[in-house]
C-alpha positions in Angstrom: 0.0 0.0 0.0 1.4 3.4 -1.2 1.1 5.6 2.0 0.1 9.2 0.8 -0.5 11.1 4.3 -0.5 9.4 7.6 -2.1 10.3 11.1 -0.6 8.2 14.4 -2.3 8.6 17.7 -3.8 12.0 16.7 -5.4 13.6 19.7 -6.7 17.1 19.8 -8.0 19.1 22.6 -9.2 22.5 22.7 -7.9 24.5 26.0 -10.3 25.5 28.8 -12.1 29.3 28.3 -15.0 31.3 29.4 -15.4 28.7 32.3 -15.8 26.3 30.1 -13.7 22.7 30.9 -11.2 21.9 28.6 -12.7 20.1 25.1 -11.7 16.8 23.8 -12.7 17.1 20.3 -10.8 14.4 18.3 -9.1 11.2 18.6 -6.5 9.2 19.3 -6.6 7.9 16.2 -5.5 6.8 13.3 -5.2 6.9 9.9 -3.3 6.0 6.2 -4.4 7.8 2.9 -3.2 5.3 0.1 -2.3 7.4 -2.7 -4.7 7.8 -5.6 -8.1 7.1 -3.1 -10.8 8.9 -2.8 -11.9 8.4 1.1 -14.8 9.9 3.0 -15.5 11.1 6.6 -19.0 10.6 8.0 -19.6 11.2 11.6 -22.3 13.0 13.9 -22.5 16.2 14.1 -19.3 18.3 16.3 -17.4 14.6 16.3 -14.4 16.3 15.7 -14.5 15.6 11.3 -13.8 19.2 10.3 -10.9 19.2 12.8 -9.8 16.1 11.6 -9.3 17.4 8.3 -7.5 20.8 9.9 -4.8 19.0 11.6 -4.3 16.7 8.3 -3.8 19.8 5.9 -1.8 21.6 8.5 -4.0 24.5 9.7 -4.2 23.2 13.5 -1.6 20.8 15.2 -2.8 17.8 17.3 -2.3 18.1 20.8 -0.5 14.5 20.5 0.1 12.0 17.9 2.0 13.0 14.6 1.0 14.1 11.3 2.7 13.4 7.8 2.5 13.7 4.6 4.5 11.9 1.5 6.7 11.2 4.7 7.7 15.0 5.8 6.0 15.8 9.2 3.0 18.7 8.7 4.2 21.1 11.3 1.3 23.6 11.6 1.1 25.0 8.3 0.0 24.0 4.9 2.4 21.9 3.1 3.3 22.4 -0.7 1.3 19.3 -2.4 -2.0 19.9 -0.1 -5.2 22.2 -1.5 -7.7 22.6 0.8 -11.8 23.7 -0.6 -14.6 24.9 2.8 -18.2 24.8 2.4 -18.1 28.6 2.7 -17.7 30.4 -0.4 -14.2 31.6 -0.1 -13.9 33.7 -3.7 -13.1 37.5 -3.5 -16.1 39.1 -4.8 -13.7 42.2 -6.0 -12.2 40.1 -8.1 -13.6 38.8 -11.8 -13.7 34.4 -12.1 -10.4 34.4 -13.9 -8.4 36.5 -11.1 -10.2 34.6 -8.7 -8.7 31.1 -10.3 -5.0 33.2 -11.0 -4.7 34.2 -7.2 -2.7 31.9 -5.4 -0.8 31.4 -8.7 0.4 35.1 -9.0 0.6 35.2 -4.9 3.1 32.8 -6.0 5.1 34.6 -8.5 4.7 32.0 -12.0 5.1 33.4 -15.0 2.2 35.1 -16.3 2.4 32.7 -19.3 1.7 29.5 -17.1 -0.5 31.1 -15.2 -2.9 32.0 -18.4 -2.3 28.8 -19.6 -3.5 26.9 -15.9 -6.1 29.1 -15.3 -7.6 28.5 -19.0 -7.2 24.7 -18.5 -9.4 24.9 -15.3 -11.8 27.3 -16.3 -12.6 25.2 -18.9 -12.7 22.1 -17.1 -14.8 23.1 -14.6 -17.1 24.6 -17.2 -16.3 28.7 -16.4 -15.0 29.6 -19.5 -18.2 31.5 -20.6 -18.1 33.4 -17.0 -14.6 34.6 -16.9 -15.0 38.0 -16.8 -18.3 37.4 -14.5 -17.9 38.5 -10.5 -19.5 36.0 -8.0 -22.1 37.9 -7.4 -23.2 37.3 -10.5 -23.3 33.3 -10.7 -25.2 31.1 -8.7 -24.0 29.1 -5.6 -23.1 26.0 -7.5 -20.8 28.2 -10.1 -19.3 29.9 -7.2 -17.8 26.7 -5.8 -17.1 25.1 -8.7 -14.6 28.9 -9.0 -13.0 27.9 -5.2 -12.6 23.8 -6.7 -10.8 25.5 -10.0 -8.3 28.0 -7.5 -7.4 24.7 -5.9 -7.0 22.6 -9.1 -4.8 25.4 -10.5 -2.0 25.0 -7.8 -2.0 21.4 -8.9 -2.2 19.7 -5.7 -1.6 16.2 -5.1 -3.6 15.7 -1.9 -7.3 17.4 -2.0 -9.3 18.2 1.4 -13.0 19.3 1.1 -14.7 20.2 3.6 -18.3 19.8 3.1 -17.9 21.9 -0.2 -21.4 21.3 -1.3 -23.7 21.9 1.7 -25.2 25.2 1.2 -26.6 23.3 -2.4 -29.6 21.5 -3.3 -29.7 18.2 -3.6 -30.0 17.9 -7.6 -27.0 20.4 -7.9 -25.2 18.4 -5.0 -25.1 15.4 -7.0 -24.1 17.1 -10.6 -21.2 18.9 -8.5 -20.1 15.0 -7.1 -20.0 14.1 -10.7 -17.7 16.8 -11.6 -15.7 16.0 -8.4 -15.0 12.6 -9.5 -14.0 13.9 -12.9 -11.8 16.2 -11.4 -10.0 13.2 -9.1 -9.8 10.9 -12.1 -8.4 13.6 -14.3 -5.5 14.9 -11.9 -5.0 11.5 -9.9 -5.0 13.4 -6.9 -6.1 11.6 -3.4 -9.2 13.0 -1.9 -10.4 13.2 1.5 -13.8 14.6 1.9 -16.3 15.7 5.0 -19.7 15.6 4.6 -22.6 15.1 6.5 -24.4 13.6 4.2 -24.1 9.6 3.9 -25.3 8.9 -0.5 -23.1 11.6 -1.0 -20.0 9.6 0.4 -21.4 6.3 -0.5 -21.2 7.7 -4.5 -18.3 9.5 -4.2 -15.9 7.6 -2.4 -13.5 4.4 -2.2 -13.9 4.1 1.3 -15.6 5.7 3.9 -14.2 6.0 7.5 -17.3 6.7 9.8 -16.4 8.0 13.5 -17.9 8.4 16.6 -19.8 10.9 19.0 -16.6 13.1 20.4 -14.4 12.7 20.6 -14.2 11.7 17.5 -12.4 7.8 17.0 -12.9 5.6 14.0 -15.7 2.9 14.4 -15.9 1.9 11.0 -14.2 1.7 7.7 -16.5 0.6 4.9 -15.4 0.0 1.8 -17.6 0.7 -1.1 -16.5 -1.7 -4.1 -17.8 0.8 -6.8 -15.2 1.2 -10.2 -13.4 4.2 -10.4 -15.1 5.0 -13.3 -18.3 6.5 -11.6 -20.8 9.1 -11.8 -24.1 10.1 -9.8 -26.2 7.2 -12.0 -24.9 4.9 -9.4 -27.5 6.1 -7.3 -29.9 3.7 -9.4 -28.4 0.6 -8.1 -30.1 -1.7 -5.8 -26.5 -2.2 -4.2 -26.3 1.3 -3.3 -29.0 1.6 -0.9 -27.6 -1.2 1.2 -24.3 0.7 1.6 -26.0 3.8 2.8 -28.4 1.8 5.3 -25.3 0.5 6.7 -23.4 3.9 7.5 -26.7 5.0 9.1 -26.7 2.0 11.2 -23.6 2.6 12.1 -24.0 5.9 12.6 -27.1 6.3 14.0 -26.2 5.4 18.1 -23.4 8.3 17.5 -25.8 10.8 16.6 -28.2 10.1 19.0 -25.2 10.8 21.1 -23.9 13.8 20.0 -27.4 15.0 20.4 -27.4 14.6 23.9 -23.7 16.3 24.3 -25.3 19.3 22.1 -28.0 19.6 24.4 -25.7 18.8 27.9 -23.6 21.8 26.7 -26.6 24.5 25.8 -27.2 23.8 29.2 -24.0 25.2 30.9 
């Protein structure tokens, strides 16, 4: 197994304040990202999954364990090789699509030359050719992240982290972006790890699907999904596929019962 990024023992805990206790939001645990796999994260809701994927990419260090990636340590910031797309809609709104896709590409210094030709190719890809010159106040919420998907895919990055990119969308729109993110992953080779919330979503997307518990977060289940790489949102039609996704809600469904109960211990304080 090709090793891509590795978590060992990853704990993180989130220091005492307003006289509050101390939080225990993730872990130990952990984990091995084979190269070239698309994985999933499902998990109750505040299990710890969008922290998970901070201390992966770099933005928070654990409070014990270790972190690394293509076998460097991540020491608290972003290594060169990682991209990282939020569900919030991160573009400038100053700034026209096509500056938006060029930023972190001329924050970078490449040559102009390169950096017409990279944002071209991923404008076009990700079907913004036509809205270029367009701000993002003019396209809808859908075309906005597919702009924030096409920054990242212009720094070529070899490991991808989304965190629940496609939330604020409807469900029809949802689905047409996961086809697009699987083109994407098939066209660049890139490994994928992905938070979401919602379980057809991972089930259609992903290799594998790590499923974790109430906090603090720890794995209680890996499934693995068994669909081809070559894979699009019509998968959805299968018999097969509905057994998958009745078995990460079974799985899951104890935890969230859980984390309801936490949610509703700590309105209470």
């Amino acid at each position: 197994m090709d090793v891509h990024a590795s978590l060992r023992g990853v704990t993180r805990i989130y220091p005492a304040r307003a006289g509050r206790p101390p939080l225990h939001a993730l872990g130990p645990l952990d984990l091995d990202l084979r190269r070239g796999e698309f994985l999933s994260v499902v998990g109750p809701s505040g299990c710890g999954k969008s922290t998970l994927l901070d201390v992966v990419a770099g933005l928070a260090l654990p409070s014990a364990g270790t972190v690394t990636f293509e076998g460097q340590p991540v020491l608290g910031r972003v290594p060169e090789g990682i991209g990282v797309v939020f569900q919030e809609d991160a573009s400038f709104p100053w700034l026209t699509v096509e500056d938006n896709v060029a930023f972190g590409l001329r924050r970078a210094g490449t040559d102009p030359a390169e950096v017409r030709r990279r944002v071209d190719y991923a404008l076009g890809f990700m079907g913004l050719a036509d809205f270029a010159r367009a701000y993002p106040a003019q396209l809808s919420g859908g075309m906005r992240q597919r702009v924030c998907i096409a920054r990242t895919l212009v720094l070529r990055p070899r490991l991808i982290l989304l965190d629940e990119p496609f939330g604020a969308l409807d469900q029809q729109t949802r689905l047409l972006m996961g086809d697009e993110l699987l083109r994407l992953w098939r066209e660049t080779g890139a490994t994928v790890m992905l938070i979401t919330h919602a379980l057809d979503e991972a089930n259609l997307l992903s290799d594998r699907i790590g499923v974790m518990s109430a906090r603090p977060g720890v794995w209680i289940e890996t499934v693995q999904t068994g669909w081809p790489r070559d894979r699009d949102s019509t998968l959805a039609a299968r018999p097969n596929f509905g057994a998958v996704s009745a078995r990460l809600w079974a799985s899951i469904r104890g935890e969230s019962i859980k984390a309801l109960g936490q949610a509703r211990e700590g309105a209470g304080r």
